[in-house]
SETORVEX-54990 format. One record per residue: y, z, x of N, C-alpha, C in turn; residue in three letters. Coordinates in nm, 4 decimals. Atoms other than C-alpha are relative to their C-alpha. Example, Ala and Ser with C-alpha at 12.3 -4.5 7.8 and 13.67 -1.06 7.14 Angstrom:
BEGIN
[[-0.1190 0.0000 0.0890] [-0.4500 0.7800 1.2300] [0.1200 0.0000 0.0900] ALA];
[[-0.1190 -0.0060 -0.0820] [-0.1060 0.7140 1.3670] [0.1090 0.0730 -0.0770] SER];
//
This chain:
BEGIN
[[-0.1068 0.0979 -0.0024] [10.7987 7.8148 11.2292] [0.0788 0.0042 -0.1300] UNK];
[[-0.0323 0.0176 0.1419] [10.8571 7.8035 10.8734] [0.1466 0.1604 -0.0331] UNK];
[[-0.0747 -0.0761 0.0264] [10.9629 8.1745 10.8706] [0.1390 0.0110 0.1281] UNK];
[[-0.1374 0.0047 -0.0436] [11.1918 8.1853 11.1850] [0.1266 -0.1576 0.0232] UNK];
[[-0.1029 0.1437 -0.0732] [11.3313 7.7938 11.2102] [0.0098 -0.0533 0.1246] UNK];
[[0.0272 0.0794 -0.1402] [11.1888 7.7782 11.5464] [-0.0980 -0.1069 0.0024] UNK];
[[0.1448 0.1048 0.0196] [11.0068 7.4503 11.5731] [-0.1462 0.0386 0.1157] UNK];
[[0.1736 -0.0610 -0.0025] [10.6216 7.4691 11.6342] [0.0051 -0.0047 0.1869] UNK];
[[0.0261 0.0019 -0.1656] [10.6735 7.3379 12.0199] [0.0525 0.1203 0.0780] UNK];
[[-0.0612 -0.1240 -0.0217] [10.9187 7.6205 12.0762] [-0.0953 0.1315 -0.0104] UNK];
[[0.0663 -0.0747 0.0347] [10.6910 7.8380 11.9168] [-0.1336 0.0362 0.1009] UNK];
[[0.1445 0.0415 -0.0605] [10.3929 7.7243 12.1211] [0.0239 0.0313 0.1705] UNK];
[[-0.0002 -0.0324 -0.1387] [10.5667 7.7691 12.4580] [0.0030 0.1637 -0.0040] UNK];
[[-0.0347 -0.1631 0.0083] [10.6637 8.1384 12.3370] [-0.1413 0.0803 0.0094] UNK];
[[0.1129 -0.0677 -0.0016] [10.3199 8.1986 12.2773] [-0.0793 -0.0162 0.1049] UNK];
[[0.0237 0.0267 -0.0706] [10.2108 8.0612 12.5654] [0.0192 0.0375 0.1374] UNK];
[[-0.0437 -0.1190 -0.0993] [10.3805 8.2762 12.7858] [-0.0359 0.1444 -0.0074] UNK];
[[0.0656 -0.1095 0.0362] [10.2777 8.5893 12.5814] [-0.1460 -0.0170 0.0543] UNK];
[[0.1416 0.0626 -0.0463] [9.9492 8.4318 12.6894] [0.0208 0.0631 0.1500] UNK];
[[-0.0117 0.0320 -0.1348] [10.0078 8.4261 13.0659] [0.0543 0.1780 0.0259] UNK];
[[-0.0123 -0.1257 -0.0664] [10.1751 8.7788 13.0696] [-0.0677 0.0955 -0.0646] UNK];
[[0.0942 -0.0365 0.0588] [9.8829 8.9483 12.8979] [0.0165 0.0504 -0.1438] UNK];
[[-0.0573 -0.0213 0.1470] [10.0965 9.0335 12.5601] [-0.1513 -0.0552 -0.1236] UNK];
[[0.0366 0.0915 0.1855] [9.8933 8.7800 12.3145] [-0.1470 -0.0700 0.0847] UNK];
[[0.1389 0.0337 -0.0054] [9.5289 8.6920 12.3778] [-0.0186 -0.1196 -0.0891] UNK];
[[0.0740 0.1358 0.0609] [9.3824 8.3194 12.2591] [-0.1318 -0.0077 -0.0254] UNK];
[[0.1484 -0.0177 0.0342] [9.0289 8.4117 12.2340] [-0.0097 0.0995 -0.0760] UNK];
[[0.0061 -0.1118 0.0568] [8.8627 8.6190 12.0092] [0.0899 -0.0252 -0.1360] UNK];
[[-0.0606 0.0208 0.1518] [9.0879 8.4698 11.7098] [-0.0690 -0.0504 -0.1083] UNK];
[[0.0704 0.0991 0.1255] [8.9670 8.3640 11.3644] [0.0982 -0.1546 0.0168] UNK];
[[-0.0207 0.1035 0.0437] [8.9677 8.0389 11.2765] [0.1666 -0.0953 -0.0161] UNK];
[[-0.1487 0.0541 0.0479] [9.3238 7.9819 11.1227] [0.1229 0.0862 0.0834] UNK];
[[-0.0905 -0.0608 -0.0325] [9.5247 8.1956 11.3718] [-0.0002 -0.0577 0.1522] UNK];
[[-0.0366 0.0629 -0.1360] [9.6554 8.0640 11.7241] [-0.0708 0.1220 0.1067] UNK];
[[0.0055 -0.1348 -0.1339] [9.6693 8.4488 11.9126] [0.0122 0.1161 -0.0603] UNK];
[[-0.0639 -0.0961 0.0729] [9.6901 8.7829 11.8465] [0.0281 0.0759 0.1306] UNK];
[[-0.0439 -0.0968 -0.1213] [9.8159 9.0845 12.0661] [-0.1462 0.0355 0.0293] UNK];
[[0.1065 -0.0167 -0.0902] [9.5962 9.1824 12.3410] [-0.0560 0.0678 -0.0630] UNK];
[[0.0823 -0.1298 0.0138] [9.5652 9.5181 12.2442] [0.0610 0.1040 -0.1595] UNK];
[[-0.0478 -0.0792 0.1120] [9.6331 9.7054 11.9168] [0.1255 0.1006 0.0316] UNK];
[[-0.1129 -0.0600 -0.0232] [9.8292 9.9425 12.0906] [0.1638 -0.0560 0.0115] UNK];
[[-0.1031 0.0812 -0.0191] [10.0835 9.7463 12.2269] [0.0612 -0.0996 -0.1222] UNK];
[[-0.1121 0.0554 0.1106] [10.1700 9.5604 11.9176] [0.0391 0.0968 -0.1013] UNK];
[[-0.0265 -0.1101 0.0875] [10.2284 9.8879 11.7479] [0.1136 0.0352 0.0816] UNK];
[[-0.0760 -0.0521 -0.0970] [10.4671 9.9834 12.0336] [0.1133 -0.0956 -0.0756] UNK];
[[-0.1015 0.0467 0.0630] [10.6448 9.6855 11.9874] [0.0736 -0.0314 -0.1319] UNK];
[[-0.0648 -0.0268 0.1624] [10.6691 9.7180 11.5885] [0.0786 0.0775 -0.0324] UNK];
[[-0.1151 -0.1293 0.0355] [10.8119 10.0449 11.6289] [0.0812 0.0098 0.0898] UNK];
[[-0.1300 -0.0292 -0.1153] [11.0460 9.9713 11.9054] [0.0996 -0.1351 -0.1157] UNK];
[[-0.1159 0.0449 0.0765] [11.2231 9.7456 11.5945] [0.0781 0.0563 -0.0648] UNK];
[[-0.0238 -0.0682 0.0608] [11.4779 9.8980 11.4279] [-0.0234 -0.0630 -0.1497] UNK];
[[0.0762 -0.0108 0.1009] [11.3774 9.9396 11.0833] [0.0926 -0.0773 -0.0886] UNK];
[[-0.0868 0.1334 0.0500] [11.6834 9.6888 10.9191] [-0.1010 -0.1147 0.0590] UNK];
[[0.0917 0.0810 -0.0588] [11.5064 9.4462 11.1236] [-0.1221 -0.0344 -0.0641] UNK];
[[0.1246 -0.0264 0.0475] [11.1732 9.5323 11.0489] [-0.0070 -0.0472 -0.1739] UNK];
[[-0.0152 0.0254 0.1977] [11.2407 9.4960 10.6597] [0.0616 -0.1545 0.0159] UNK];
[[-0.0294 0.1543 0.0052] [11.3791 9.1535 10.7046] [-0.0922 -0.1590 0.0239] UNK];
[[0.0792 0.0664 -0.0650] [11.1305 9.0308 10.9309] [-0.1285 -0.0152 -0.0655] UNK];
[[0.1152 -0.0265 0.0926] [10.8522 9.1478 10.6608] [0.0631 -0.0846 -0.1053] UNK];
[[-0.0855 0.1133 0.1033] [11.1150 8.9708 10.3971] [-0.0286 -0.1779 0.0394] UNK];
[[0.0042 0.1540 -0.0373] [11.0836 8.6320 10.5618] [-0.1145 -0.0113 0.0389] UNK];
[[0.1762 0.0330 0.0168] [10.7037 8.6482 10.6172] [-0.0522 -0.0067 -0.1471] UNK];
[[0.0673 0.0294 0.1182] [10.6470 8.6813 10.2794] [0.0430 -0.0787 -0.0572] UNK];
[[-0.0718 0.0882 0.0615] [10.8930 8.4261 10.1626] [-0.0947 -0.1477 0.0717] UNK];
[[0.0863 0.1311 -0.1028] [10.7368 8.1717 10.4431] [-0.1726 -0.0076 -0.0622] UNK];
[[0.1266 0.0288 0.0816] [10.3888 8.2928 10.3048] [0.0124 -0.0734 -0.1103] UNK];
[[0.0118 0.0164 0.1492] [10.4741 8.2620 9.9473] [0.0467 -0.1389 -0.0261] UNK];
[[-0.0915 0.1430 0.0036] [10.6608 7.8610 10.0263] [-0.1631 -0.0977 0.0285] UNK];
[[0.1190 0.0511 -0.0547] [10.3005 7.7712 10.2308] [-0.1116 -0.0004 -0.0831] UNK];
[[0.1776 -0.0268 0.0435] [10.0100 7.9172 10.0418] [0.0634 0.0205 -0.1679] UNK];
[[-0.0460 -0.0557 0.1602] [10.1897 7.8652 9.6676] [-0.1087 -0.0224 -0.0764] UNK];
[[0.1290 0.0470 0.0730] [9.8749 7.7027 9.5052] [-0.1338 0.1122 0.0199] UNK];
[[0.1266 -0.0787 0.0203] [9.6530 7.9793 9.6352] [0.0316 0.1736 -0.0260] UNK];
[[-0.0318 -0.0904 -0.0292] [9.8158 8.2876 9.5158] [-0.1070 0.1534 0.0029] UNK];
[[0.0632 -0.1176 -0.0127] [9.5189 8.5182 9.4713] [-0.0546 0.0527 0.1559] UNK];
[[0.0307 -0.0100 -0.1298] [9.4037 8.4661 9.8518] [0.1306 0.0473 0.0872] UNK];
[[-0.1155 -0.0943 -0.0790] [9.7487 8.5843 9.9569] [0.0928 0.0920 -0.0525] UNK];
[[-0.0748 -0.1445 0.0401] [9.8534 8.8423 9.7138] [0.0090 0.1481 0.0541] UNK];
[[0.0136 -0.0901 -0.0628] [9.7453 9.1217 9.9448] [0.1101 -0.0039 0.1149] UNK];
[[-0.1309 0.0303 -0.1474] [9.9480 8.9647 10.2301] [0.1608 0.0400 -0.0404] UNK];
[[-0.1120 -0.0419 0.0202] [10.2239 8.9236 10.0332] [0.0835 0.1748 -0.0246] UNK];
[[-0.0191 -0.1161 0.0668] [10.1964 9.2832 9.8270] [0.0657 0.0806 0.1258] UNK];
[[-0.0675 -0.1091 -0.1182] [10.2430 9.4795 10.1854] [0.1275 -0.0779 0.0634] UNK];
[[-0.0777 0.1032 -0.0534] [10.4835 9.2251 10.3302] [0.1349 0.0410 -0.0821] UNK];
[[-0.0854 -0.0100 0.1101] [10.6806 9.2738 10.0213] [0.0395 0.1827 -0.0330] UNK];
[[-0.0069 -0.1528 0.0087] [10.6353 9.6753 10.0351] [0.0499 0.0814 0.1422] UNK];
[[-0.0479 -0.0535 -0.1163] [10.7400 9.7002 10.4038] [0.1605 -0.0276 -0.0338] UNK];
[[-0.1838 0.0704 -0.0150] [11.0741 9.5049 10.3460] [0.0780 0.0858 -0.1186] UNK];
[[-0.0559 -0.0539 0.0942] [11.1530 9.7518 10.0594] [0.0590 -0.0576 -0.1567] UNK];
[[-0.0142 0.1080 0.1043] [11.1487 9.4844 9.7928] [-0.1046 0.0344 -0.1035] UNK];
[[0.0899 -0.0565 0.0765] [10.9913 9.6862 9.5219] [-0.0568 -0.0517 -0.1420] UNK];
[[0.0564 0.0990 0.1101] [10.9479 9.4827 9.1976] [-0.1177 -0.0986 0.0586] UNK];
[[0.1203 0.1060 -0.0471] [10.7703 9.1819 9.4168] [-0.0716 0.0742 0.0802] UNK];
[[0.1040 -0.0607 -0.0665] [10.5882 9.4281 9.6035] [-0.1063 0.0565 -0.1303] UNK];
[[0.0291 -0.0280 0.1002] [10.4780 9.5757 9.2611] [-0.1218 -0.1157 -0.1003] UNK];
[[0.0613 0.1466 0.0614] [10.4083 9.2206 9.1100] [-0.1461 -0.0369 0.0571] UNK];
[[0.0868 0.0106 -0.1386] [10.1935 9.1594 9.4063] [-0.1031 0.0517 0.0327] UNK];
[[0.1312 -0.1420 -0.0187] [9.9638 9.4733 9.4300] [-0.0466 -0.0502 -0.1176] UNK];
[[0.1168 0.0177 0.0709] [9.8685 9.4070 9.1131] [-0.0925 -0.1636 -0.0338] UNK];
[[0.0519 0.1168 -0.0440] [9.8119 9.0756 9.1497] [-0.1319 -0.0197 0.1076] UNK];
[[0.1183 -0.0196 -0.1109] [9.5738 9.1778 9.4515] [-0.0576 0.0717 -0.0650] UNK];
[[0.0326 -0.1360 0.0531] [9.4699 9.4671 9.2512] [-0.1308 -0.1166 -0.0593] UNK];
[[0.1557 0.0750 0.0529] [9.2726 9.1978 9.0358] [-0.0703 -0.0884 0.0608] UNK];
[[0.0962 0.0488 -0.0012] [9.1765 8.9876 9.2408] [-0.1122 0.0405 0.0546] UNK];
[[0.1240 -0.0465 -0.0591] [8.9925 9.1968 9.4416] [-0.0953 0.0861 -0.0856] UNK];
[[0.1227 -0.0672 0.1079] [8.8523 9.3837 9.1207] [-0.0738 -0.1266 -0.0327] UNK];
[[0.0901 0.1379 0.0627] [8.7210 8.9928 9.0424] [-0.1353 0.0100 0.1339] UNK];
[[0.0948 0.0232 -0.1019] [8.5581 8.9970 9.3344] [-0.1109 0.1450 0.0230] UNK];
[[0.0843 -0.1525 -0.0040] [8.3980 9.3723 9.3488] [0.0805 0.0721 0.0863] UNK];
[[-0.0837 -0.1059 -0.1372] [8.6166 9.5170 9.6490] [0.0238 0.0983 -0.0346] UNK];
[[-0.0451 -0.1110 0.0738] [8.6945 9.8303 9.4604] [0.0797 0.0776 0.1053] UNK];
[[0.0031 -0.0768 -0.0768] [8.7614 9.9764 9.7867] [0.2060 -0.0686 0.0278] UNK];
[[-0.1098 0.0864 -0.0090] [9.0550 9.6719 9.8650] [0.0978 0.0096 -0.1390] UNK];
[[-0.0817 0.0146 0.1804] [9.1792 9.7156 9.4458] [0.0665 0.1161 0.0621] UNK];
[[-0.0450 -0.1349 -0.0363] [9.2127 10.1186 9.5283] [0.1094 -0.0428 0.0867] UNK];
[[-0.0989 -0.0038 -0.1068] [9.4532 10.0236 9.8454] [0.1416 -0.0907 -0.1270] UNK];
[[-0.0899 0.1229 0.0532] [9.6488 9.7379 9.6154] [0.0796 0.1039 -0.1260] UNK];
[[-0.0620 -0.0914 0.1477] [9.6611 9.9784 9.2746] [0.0941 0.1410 0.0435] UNK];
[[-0.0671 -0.0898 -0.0301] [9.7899 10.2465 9.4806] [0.1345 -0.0657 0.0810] UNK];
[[-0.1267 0.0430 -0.0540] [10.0635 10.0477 9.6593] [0.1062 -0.0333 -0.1215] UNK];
[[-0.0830 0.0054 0.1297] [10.1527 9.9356 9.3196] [0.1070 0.0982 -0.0394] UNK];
[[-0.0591 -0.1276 0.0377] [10.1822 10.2699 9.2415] [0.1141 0.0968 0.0355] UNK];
[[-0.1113 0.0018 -0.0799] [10.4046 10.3186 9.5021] [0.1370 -0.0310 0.0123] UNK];
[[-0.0747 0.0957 0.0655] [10.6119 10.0138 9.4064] [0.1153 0.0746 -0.1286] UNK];
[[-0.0405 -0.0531 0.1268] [10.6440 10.1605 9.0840] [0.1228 0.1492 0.0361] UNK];
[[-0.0146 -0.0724 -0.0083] [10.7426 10.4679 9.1864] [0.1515 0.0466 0.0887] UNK];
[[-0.1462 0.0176 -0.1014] [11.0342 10.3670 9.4711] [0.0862 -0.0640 -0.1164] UNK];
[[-0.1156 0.0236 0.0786] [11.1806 10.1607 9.1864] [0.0607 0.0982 -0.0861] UNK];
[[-0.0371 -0.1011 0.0624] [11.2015 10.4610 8.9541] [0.1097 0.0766 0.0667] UNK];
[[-0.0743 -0.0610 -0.0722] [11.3685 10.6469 9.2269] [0.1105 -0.0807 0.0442] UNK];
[[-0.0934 0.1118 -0.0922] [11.5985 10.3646 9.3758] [0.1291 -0.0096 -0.1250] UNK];
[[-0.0685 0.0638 0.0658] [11.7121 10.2321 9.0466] [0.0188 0.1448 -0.1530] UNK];
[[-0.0300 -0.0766 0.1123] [11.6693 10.5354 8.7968] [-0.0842 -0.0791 -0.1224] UNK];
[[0.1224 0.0969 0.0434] [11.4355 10.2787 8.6141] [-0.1256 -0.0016 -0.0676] UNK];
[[0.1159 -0.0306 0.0167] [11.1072 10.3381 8.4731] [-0.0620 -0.1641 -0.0083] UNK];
[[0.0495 0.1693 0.0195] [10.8626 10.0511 8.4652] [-0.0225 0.0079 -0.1157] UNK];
[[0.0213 0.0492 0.1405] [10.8324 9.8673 8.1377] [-0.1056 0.0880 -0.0428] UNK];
[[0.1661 -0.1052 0.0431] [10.5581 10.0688 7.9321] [-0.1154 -0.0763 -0.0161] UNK];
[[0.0893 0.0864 -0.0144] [10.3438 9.7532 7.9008] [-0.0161 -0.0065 0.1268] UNK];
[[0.0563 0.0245 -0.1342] [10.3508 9.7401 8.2817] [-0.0526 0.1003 0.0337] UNK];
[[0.0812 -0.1407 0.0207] [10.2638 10.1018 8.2898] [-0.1056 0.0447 -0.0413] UNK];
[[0.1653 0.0214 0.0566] [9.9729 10.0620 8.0880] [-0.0646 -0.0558 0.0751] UNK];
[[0.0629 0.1147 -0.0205] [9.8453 9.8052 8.2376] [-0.0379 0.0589 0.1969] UNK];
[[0.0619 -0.1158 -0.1236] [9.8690 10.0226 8.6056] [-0.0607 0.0929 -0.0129] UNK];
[[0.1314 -0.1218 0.0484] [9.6825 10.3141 8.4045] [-0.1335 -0.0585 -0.0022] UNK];
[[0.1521 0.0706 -0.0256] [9.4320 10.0838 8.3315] [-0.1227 -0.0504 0.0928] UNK];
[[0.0744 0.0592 -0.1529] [9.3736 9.9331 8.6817] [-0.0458 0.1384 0.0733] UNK];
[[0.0386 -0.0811 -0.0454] [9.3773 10.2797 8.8063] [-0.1110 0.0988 -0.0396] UNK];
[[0.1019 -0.0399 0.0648] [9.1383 10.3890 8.5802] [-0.1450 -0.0945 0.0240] UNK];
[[0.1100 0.0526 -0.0602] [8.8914 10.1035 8.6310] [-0.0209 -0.0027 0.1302] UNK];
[[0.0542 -0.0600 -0.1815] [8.9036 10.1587 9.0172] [-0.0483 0.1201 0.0195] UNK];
[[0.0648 -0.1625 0.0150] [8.8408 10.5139 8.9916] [-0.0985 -0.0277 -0.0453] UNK];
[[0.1320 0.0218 0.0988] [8.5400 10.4174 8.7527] [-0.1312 -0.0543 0.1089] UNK];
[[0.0471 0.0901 -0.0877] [8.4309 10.1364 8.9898] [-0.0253 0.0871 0.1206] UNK];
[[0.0140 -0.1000 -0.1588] [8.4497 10.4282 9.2922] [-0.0848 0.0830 -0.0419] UNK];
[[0.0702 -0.1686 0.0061] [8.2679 10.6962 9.1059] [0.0930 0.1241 0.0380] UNK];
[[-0.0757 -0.1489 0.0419] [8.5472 10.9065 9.0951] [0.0270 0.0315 -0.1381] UNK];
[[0.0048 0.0067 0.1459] [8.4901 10.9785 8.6966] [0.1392 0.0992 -0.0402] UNK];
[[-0.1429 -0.0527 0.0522] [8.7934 11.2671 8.6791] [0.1027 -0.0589 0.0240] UNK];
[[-0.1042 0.0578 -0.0024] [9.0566 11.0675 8.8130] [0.0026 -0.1119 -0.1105] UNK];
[[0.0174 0.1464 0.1446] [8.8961 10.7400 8.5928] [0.0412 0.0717 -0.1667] UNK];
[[-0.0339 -0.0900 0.1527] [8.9112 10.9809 8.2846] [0.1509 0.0709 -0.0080] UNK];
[[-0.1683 -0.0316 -0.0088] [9.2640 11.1370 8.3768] [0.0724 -0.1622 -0.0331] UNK];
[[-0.0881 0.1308 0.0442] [9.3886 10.7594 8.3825] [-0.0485 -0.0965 -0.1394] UNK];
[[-0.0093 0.0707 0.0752] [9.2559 10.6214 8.0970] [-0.0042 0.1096 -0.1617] UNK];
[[-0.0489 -0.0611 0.1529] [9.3461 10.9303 7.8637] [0.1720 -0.0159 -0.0101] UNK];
[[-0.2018 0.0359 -0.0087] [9.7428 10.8892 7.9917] [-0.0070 -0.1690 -0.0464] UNK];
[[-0.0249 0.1158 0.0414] [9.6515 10.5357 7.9286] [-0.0048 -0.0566 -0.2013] UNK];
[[0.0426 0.0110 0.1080] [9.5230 10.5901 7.5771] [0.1391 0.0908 -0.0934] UNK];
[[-0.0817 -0.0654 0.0683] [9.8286 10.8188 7.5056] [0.1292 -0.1056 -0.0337] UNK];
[[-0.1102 0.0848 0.0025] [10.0646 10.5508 7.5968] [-0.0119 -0.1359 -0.1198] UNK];
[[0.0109 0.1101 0.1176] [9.8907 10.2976 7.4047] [0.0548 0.0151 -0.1285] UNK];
[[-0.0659 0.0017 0.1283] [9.9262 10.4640 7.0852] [0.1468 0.0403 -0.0189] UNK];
[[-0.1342 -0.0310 -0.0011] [10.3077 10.5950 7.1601] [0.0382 -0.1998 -0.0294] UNK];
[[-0.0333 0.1574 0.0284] [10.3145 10.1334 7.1963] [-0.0807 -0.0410 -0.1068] UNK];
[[0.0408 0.1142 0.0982] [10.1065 10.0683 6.8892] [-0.1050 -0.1143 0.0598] UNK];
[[0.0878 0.1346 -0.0284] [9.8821 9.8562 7.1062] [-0.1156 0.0362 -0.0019] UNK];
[[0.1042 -0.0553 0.0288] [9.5946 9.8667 6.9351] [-0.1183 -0.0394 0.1038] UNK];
[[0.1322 0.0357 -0.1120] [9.3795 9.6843 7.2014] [-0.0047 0.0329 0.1220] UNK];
[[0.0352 -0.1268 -0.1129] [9.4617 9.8798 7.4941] [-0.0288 0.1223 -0.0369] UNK];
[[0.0322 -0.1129 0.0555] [9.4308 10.1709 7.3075] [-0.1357 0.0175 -0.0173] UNK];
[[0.1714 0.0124 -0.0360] [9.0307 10.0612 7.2543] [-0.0391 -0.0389 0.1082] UNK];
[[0.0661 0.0101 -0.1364] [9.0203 9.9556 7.5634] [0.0057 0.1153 0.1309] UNK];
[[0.0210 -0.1345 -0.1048] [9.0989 10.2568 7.7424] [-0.0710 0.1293 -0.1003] UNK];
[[0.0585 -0.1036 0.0722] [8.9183 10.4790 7.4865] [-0.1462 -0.0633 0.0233] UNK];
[[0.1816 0.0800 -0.0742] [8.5819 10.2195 7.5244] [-0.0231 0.0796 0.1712] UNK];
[[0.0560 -0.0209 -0.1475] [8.6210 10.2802 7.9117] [-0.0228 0.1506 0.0507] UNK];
[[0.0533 -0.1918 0.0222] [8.6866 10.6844 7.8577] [-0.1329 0.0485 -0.0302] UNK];
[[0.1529 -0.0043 0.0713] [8.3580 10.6742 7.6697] [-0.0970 0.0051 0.0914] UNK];
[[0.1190 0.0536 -0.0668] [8.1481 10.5261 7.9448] [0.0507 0.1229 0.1040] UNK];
//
């Protein structure tokens, strides 16, 4: 409701019909969700029968509607947002976002969920460079060497962890920052 301006009753008959013509299934949902599509397939059909203007808008106003609803809890929906924000081609807040998920799921242990977040980042990073001609700040740059280095670490992939935290240790001292600079030389170590 929030994201299209259709009120909830509107909403409720729409789904309610998806119901009835086998589209959207009512059982089988978690907790906090009304319905989902029957069948995996079929809501893939209809994702890619949007055209892709569309599609980027429609990911634009889910994450805006997320980000208005769930403002007090942003680590539980930085993942949502991060892709939400990386479909619609909105690359800074998609950027912001990943790493924002990036930690919280390193708080939590997910290493597996960080890896997906640090690499979308990376992504992020990487469309703005290209889009805008741009580089990301070198403090934000660090600070994605770093994450990508402690996920790699956290995975047991030790050459990629050691590739990212010697580019991270190069950058440090090109910035003078002496405490990333020990902190990616401490984590090289181990």
């Amino acid at each position: 409701a929030v994201m299209t301006g259709i009120n909830e009753d509107d909403i409720e008959r729409l789904v309610m019909e998806g119901a009835r013509r086998g589209v959207l299934a009512e059982r089988g949902v978690s907790a906090d969700n009304d319905a989902r599509f029957h069948h995996n397939t079929l809501r893939q059909v209809l994702y890619d029968s949007l055209p892709p203007r569309r599609r980027k808008r429609l990911h634009s106003q889910a994450a805006q509607a997320i980000e208005s609803l769930c403002q007090f809890e942003p680590d539980r929906i930085a993942e949502a947002l991060s892709a939400h924000y990386e479909a619609a081609n909105l690359w800074e807040k998609a950027f912001d976002w990943s790493m924002r998920a990036w930690q919280a799921a390193g708080s939590r242990l997910s290493w597996s969920e960080a890896m997906i977040c640090v690499e979308r980042a990376a992504r992020a990073a990487a469309a703005l460079e290209q889009g805008s001609g741009n580089q990301l700040p070198p403090a934000e740059r660090l600070n994605l060497l770093l994450a990508f280095g402690e996920t790699h670490f956290a995975l047991g992939n030790l050459k990629e962890s050691d590739a990212a935290y010697g580019e991270a240790a190069t950058l440090a001292r090109g910035l003078n920052d002496r405490s990333a600079l020990a902190t990616a030389l401490l984590q090289q170590g181990q």
